[in-house]
C-alpha positions in Angstrom: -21.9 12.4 -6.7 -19.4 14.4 -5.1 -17.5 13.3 -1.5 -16.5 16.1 0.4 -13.1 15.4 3.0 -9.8 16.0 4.5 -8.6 12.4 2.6 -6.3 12.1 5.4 -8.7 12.5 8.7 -10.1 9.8 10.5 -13.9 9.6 8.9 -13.2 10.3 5.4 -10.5 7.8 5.8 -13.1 5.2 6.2 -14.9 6.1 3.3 -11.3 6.5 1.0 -10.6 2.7 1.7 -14.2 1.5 1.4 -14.1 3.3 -2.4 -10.4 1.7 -2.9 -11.2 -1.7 -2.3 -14.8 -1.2 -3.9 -13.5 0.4 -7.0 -15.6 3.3 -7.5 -14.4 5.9 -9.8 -17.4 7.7 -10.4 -17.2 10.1 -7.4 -15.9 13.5 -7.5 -13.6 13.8 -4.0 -13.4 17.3 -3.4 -10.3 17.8 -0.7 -11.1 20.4 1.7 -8.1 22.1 3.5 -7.4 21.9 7.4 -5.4 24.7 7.6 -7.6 27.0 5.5 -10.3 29.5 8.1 -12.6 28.7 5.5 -12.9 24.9 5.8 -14.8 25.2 8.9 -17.7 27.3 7.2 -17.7 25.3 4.6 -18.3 22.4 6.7 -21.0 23.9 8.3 -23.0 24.7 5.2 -22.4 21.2 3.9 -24.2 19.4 6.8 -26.1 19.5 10.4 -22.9 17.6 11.5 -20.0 20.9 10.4 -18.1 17.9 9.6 -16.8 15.7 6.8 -17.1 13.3 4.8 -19.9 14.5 3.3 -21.6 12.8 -0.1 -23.4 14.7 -1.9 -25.8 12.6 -3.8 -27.2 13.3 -7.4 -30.4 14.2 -6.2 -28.9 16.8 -3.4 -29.2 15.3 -0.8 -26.1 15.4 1.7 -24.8 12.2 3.5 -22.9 13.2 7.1 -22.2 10.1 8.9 -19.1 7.9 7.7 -21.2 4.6 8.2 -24.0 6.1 6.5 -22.3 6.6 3.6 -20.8 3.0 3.3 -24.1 1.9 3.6 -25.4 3.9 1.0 -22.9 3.7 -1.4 -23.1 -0.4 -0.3 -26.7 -0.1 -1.7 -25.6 1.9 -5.2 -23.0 -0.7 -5.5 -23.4 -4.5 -4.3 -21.0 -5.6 -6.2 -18.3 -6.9 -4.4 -20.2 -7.5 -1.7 -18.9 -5.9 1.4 -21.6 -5.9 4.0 -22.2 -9.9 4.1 -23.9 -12.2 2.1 -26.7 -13.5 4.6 -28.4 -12.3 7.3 -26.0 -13.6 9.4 -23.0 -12.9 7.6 -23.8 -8.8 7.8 -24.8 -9.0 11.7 -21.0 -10.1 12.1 -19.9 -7.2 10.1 -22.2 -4.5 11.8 -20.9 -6.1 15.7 -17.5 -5.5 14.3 -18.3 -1.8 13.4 -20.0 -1.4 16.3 -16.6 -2.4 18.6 -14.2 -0.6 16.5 -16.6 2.8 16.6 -16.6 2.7 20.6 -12.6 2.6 20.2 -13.3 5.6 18.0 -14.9 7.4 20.5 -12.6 6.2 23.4 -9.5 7.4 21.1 -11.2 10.6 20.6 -11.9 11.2 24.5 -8.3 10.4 25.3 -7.4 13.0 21.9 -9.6 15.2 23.2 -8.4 15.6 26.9 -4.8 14.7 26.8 -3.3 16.5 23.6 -2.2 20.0 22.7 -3.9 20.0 19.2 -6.7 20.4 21.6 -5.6 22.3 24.8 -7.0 25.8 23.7 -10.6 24.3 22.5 -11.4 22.7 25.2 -11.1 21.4 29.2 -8.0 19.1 29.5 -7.9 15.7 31.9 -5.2 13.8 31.8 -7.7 11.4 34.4 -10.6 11.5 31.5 -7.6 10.8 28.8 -6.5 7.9 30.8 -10.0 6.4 31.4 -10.2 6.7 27.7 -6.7 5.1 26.8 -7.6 2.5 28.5 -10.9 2.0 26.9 -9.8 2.1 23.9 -7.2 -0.8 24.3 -10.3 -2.7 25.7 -11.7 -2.3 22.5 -8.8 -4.0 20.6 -8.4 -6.6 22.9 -12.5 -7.7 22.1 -11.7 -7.3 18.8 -8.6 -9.2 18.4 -10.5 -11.9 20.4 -13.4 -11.7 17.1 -10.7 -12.0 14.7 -9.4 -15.1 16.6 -12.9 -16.4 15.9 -13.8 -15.2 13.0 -10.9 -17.1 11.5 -10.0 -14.6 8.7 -7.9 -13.8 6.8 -10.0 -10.2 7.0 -12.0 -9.7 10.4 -15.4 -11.1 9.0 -14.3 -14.3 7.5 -13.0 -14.7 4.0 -13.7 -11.4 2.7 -13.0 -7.5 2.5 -16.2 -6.0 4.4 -16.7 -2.4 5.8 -16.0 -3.6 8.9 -12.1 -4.1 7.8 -12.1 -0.1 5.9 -13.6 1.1 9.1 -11.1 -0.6 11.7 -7.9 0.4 9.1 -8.9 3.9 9.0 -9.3 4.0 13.1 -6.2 2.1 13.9 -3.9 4.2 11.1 -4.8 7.4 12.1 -4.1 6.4 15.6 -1.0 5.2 14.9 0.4 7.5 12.6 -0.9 10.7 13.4 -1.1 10.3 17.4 1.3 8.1 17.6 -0.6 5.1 19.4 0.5 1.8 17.7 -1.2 -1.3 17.6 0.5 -3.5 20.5 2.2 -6.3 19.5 0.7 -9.2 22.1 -2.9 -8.5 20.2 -1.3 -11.2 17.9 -5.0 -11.6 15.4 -5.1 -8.2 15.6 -1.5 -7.4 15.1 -1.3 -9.8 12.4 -4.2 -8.6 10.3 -3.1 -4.9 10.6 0.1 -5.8 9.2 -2.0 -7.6 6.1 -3.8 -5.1 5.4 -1.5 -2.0 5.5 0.1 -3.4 2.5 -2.9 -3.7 0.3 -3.1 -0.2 -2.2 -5.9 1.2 -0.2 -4.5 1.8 2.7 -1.4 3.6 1.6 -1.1 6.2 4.1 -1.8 9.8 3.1 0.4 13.0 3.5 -0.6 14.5 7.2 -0.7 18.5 7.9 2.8 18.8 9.4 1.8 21.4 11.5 -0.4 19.4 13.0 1.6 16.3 13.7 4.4 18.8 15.7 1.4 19.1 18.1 -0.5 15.3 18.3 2.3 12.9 17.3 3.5 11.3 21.3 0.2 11.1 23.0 1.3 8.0 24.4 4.1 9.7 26.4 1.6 12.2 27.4 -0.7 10.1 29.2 -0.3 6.4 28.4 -2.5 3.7 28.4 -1.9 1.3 31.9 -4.0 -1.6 31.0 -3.1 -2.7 27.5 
């Protein structure tokens, strides 16, 4: 199999610290280039999506979607589990996933419309960006409230799922790449953010610099009101 990404983006992210924590070696990652013209054509003629990651499976057959992957490679290797036991047990992991991708997509809106890695692609709003920011701290707040309840020490319960790769990659790259931390009085959250920075699979990568002198301060830009 080969995994297609920019190891230090958002998506492929996800899938990085899903094959740390896993331990998969038997993927070739292939590192695409942000700052090459060429990476965006070769996007495009790896999947529908023009984005990455992208697996490419031993049979040909090419994987675009972050959480289909996990799945996937969930199903080629259930051992250690990291989907949930039970029927139960896995419909707590996919509610997670599900409130930490709408902060995704509320984090990119507010990306999207508020900073100046984006002003010359598309329409800026610093109204749409604030609707978002706020959104997206929403998001946290419901899930700091499942962590509370989950009663951890990961956000399932007692063990490393996808839920926990997905949510590190999201809340990383938002802090250290748009400069959006997590804040502080989410104490569940806060706390297992902290934990889990300091395990070996989510040591942060090595950003394009040329991009950070345009997205790092989005905060200052147009910050969140109700966090």
């Amino acid at each position: 199999m080969k995994l297609y990404e920019l190891d230090w983006a958002l998506y492929p992210r996800r899938v990085g610290i899903y094959i740390a924590e896993k331990g998969i070696n038997d993927i070739e990652r292939i590192a695409l280039d942000a700052l090459d013209p060429a990476t965006a054509s070769k996007m495009a003629h790896l999947s529908p999506q023009c984005t990455v990651p992208a697996l490419e499976t031993e049979d040909g057959t090419v994987i675009g979607s972050s959480v289909a992957i996990l799945e996937y490679l969930e199903e080629l290797f259930p051992s250690p589990d990291m989907l949930g036991a039970t029927p139960e047990d896995r419909a707590r992991t996919r509610e997670l996933v599900a409130v930490i991708d709408e902060a995704t997509n509320q984090l990119g809106i507010w990306c999207h419309k508020a900073s100046p890695i984006f002003a010359e692609r598309e329409e800026q709003s610093l109204e749409a960006a604030g609707f978002a920011a706020n959104a997206y701290h929403g998001q946290l707040r419901l899930l700091d409230t499942m962590i509370k309840r989950a009663g951890g020490p990961f956000l399932a319960g007692p063990q490393v799922t996808i839920a926990d790769c997905i949510t590190m990659a999201t809340l990383q790259f938002a802090e250290e790449f748009y400069g959006v931390p997590v804040p502080e009085h989410y104490a569940a959250l806060a706390v297992w953010h902290a934990s889990f920075a300091a395990r070996p699979s989510a040591r942060s990568p090595t950003y394009p610099t040329p991009l950070l002198a345009l997205t790092l301060g989005l905060p200052l830009i147009c910050p969140a009101t109700r966090v």
